[in-house]
C-alpha positions as CSV (number, residue, x, y, z in Angstrom):
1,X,-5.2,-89.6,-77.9
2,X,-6.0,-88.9,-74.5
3,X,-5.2,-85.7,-72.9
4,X,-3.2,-86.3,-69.6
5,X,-5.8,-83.3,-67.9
6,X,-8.5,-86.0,-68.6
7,X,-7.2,-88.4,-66.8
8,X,-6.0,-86.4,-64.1
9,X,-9.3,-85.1,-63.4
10,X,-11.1,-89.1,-63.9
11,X,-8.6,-89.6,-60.9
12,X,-9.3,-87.1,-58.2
13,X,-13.2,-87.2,-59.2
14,X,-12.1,-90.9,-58.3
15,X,-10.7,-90.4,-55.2
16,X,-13.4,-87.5,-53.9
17,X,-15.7,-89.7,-54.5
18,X,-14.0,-92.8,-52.0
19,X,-13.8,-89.4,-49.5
20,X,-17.2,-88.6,-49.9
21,X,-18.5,-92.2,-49.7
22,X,-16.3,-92.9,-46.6
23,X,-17.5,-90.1,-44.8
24,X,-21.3,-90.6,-45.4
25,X,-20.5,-94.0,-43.6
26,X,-18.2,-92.6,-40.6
27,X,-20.9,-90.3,-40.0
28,X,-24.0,-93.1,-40.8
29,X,-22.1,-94.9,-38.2
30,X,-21.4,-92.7,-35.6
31,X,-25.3,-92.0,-35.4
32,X,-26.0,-95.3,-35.6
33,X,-23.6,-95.9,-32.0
34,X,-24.9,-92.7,-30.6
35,X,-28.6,-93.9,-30.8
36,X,-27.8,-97.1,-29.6
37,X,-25.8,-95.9,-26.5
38,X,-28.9,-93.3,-25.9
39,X,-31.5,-96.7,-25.9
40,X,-29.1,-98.4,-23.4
41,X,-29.2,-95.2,-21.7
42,X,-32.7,-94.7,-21.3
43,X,-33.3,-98.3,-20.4
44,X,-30.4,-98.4,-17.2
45,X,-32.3,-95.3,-16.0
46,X,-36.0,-96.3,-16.1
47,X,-34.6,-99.9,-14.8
48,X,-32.5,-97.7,-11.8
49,X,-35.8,-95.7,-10.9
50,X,-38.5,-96.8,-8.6
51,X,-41.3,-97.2,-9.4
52,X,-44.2,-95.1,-8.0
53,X,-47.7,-96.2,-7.0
């Protein structure tokens, strides 16, 4: 027979695990847009500039 403690446990290992996961991605995703809007950054600037002979 299983011991209701078990399965309580199984269950939040469960869901701190779906936290965990979800938060790697937020944050793998939040880089990944930062990064992005930094390139298009970079390229509107060195576009804006003149350039210097």
């Amino acid at each position: 027979m299983e011991s209701p403690f078990l399965g309580i446990l199984a269950l939040l290992a469960l869901v701190l695990l779906v936290l965990v996961t979800g938060g790697v991605g937020y944050l793998t995703l939040a880089d990944w847009r930062d990064r992005r809007l930094q390139e298009n950054e970079k390229r509107e600037l060195r576009r804006s500039t003149p350039k210097r002979r």
